[in-house]
C-alpha positions in Angstrom: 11.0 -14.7 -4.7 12.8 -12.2 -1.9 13.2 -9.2 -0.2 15.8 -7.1 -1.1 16.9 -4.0 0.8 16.2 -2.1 -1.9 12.7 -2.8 -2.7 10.5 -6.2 -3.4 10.7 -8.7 -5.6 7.8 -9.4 -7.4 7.9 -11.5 -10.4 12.1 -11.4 -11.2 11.1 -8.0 -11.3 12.9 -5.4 -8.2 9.6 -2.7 -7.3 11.5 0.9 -6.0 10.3 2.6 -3.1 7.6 4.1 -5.2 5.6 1.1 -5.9 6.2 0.0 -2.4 4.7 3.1 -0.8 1.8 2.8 -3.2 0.8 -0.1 -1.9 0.7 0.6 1.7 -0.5 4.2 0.8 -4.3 4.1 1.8 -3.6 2.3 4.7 -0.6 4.4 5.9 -3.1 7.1 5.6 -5.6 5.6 7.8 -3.0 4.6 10.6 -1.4 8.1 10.7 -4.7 9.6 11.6 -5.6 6.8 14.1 -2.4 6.7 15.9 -2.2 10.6 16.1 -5.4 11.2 16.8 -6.2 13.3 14.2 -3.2 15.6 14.9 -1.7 14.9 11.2 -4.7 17.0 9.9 -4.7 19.7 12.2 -0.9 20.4 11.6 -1.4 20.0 8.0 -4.1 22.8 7.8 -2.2 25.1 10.1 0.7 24.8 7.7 -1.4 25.6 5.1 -2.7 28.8 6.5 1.2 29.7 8.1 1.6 29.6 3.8 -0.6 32.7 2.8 -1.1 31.4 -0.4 -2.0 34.4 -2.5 -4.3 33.7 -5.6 -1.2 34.1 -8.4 0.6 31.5 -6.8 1.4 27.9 -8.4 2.1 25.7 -5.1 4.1 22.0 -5.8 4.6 19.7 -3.0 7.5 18.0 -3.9 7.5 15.4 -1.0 3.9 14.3 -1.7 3.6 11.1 -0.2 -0.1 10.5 -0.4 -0.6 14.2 -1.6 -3.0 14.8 1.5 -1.2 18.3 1.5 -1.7 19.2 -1.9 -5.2 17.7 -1.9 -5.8 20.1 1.2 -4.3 22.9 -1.1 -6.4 21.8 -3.9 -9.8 22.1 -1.8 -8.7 25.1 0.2 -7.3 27.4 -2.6 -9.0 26.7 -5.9 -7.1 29.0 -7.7 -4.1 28.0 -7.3 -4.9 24.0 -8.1 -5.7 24.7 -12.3 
């Protein structure tokens, strides 16, 4: 088959970005942590804390990616992942 701009072809069948990032996902997460040494996490738990997420709060992350933010939420703030 091809590439297209907007997406690959796999089977006759065009895949949108979606399926595209999902399969690069685990290893885009690996490679953003290796190339910035390990600066990706530490600005993702200080924007986390800059948040004051109170308890009665319901917290979406609309540009989830690989959801390592709303993971971190998840983990960190328990109360506000149900």
């Amino acid at each position: 088959e091809g590439q297209t701009s907007a997406g690959r072809v796999e089977s006759g069948i065009r895949m949108g970005s979606g399926e595209m990032f999902d399969d690069i996902a685990v290893r885009y997460d690996l490679l953003n942590k290796i190339i910035s040494l390990g600066l990706d996490q530490r600005w993702r738990k200080a924007s986390i804390e800059a948040l004051e997420i109170q308890s009665n709060w319901k917290v979406l992350d609309v540009a989830t990616g690989t959801a390592d933010v709303a993971l971190l939420i998840a983990r960190t703030h328990p109360e506000v992942a149900s």
